[in-house]
DRENSELO-633839 format. One line per field, with one value per residue (C-alpha): x, y, z; residue in three letters; residue number from 0. Coordinates in Angstrom, 1 decimal, always signed. Last residue first. Layout:
! residues N
c1 = [X	...]
c2 = [Y	...]
c3 = [Z	...]
type = [ALA	...]
seq = [NUM	...]
***
This chain:
! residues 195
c1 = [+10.4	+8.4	+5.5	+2.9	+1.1	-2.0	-3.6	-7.0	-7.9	-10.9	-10.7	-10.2	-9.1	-9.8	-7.4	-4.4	-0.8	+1.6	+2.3	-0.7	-2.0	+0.8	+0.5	-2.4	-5.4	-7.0	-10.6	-11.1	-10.4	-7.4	-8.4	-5.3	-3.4	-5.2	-3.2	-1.4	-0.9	-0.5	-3.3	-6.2	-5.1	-3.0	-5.0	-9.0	-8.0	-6.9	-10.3	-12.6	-10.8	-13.6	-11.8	-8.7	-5.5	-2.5	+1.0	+3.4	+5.9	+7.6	+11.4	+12.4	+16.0	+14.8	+14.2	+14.0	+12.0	+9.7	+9.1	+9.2	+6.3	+4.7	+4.8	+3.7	+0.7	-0.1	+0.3	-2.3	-4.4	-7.3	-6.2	-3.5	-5.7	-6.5	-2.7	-1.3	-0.6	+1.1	+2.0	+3.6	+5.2	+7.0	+9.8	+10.5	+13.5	+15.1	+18.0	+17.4	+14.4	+13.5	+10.4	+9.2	+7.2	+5.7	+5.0	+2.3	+2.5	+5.9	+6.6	+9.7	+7.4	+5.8	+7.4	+6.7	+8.8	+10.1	+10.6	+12.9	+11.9	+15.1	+14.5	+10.8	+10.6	+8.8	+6.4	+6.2	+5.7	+2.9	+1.3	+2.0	+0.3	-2.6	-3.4	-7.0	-10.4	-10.2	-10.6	-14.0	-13.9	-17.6	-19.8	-18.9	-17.5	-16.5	-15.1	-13.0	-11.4	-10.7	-9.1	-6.8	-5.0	-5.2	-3.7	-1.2	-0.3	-0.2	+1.9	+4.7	+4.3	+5.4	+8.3	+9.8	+12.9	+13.4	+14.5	+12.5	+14.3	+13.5	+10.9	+10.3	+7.2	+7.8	+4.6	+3.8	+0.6	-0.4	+0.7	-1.7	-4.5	-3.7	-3.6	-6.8	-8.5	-7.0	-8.7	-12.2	-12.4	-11.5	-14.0	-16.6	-15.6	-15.6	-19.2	-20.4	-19.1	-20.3	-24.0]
c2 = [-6.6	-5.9	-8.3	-7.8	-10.6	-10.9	-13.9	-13.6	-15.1	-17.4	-18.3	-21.4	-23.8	-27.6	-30.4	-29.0	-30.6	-28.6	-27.6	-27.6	-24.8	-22.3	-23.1	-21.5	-24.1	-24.4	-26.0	-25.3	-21.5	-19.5	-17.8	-17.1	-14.3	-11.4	-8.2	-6.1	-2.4	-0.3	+1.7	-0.3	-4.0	-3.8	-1.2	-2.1	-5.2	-4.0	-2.0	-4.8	-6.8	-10.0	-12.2	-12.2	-10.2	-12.0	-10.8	-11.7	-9.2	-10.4	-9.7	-7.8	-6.4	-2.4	-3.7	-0.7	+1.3	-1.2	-0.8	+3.0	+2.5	+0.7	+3.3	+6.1	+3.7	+3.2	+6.9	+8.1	+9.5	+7.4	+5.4	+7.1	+7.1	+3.3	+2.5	+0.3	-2.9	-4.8	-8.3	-11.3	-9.3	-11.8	-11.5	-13.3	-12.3	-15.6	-16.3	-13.1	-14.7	-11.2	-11.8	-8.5	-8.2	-4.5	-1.9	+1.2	+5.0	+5.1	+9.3	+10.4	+12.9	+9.8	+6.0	+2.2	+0.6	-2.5	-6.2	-7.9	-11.7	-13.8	-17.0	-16.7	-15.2	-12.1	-14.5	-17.0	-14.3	-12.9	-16.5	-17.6	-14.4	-15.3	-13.3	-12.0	-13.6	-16.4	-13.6	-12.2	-8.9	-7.3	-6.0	-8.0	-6.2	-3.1	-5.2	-7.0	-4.4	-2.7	-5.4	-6.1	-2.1	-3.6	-7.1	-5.4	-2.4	-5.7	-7.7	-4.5	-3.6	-6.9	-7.4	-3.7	-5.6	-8.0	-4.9	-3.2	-1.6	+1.8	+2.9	+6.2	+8.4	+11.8	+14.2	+16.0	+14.0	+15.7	+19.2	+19.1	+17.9	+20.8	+23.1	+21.7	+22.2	+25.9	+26.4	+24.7	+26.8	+30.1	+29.6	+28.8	+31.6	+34.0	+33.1	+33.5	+36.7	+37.7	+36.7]
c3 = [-103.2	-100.4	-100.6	-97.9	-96.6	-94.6	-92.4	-91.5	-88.2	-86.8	-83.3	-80.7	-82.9	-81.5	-83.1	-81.8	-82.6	-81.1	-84.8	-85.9	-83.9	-84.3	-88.0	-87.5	-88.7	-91.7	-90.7	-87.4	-88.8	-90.5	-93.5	-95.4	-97.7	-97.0	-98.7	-96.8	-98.5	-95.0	-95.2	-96.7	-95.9	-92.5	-90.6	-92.4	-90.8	-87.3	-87.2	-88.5	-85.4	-85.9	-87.7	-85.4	-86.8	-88.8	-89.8	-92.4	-94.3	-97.4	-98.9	-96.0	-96.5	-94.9	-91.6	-89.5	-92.6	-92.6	-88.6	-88.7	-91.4	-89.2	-86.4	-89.1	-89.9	-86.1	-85.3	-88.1	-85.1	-85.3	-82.4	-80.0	-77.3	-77.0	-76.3	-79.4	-80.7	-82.7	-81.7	-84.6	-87.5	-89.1	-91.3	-94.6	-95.0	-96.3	-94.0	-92.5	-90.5	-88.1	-85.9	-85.0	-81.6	-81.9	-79.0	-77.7	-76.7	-75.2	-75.1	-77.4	-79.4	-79.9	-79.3	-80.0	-77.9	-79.6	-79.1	-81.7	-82.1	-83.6	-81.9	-79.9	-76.8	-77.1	-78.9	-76.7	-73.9	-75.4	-75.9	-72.6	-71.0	-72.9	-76.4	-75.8	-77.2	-74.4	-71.9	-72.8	-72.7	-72.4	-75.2	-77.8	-80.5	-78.7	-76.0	-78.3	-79.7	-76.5	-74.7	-77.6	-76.0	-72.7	-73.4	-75.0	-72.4	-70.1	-71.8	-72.7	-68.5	-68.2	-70.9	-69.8	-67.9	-71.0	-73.3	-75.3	-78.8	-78.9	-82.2	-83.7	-84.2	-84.9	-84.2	-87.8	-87.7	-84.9	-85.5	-89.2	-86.2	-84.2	-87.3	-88.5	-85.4	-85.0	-88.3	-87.3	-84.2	-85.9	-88.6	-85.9	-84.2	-87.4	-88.4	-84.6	-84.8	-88.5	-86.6]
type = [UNK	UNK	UNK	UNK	UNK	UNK	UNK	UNK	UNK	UNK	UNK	UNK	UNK	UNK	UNK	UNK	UNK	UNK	UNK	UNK	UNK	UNK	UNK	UNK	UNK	UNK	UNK	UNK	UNK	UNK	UNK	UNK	UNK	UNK	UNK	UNK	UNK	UNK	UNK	UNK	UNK	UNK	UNK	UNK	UNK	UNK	UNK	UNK	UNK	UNK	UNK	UNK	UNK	UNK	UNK	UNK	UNK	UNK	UNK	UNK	UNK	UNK	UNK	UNK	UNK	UNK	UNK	UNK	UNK	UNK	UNK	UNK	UNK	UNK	UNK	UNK	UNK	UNK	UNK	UNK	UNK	UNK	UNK	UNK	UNK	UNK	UNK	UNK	UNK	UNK	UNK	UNK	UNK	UNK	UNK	UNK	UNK	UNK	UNK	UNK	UNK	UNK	UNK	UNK	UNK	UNK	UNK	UNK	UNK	UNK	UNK	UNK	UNK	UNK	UNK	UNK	UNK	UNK	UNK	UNK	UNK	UNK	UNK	UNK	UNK	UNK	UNK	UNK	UNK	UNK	UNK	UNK	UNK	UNK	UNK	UNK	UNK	UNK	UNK	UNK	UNK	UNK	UNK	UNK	UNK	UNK	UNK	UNK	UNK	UNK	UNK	UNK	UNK	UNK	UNK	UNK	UNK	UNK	UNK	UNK	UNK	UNK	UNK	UNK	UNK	UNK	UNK	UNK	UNK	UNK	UNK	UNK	UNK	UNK	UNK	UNK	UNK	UNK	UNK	UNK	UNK	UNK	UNK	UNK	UNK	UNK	UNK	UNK	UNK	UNK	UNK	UNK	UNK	UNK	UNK]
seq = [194	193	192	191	190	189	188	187	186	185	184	183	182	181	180	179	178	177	176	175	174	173	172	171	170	169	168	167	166	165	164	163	162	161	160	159	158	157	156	155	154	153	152	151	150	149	148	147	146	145	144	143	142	141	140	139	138	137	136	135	134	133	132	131	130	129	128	127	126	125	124	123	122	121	120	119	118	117	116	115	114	113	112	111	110	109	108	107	106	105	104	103	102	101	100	99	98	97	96	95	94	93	92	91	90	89	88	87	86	85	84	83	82	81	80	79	78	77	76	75	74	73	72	71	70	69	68	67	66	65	64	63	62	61	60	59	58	57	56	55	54	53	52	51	50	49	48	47	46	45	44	43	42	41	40	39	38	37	36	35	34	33	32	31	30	29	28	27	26	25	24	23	22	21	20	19	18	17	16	15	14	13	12	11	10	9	8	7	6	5	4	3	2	1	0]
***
């Protein structure tokens, strides 16, 4: 019985220490350039995949960024595309629009590969990201309605707080800018004030 004692003891310690080593793991960002942009769109669409499949059983296509959306935003004026990296390994990526007129920055694609969630890499990668840009004034991001995860994420751990409801009502300024009449999902928009 002592043995059994002392193996599940043993377990739960070299658990702890493997999970104390985990969260030690440095996660830093590398600047992506253009030539990574389709292996970036795909990890993406694969990590959003998950999300959506766990909420609705199957992935429905409309509920992940398009190709066109990804690539608006890694090529929109003053969007930095980064690797997101641990222990030096690529384990996901970030679109940060930088306005340093007013630095109020955007974070506009966040995502991460599927086995790196529940980890604490996602906080430690934002982090990274507001130690990169250390002159933001106010963060913006959204997440779909329905990404409980990504929402939890921004508000809970990384001190976001909602700013909008976006829906056929209030549209994304996305949205009214080219002038849409139909919105095709429902987003929270969340700010973080820096300074």
């Amino acid at each position: 019985m002592a043995a059994v004692s002392l193996n599940g003891l043993l377990m739960t310690l070299i658990e702890q220490i493997g999970a104390a080593m985990e969260h030690s793991s440095a996660v830093t960002l590398a600047l992506a350039d253009a030539s990574a942009f389709d292996a970036f769109k795909q990890e993406l669409k694969a990590s959003f995949s998950v999300a959506v499949e766990e909420t609705f059983g199957a992935v429905e296509p409309s509920l992940i960024p398009s190709d066109s959306d990804i690539e608006n935003s890694l090529n929109a004026p003053d969007a930095m595309v980064h690797h997101i990296l641990l222990d030096g390994v690529k384990v996901g990526g970030a679109i940060v629009v930088i306005d340093e007129s007013t630095q109020h920055n955007s974070l506009d694609l966040f995502y991460l590969l599927p086995s790196t969630h529940g980890r604490g890499v996602g906080y430690r990668a934002w982090k990274a990201i507001e130690q990169a840009y250390p002159k933001t004034r106010v963060w913006m991001t959204h997440t779909p309605y329905f990404e409980k995860r990504n929402i939890h994420f921004y508000v809970n751990k990384c001190g976001f707080k909602i700013a909008s409801f976006y829906n056929r009502y209030y549209l994304l300024p996305d949205d009214e800018e080219a002038g849409s009449k139909a919105h095709k999902l429902e987003f929270f928009g969340f700010e973080k004030v820096m300074m």
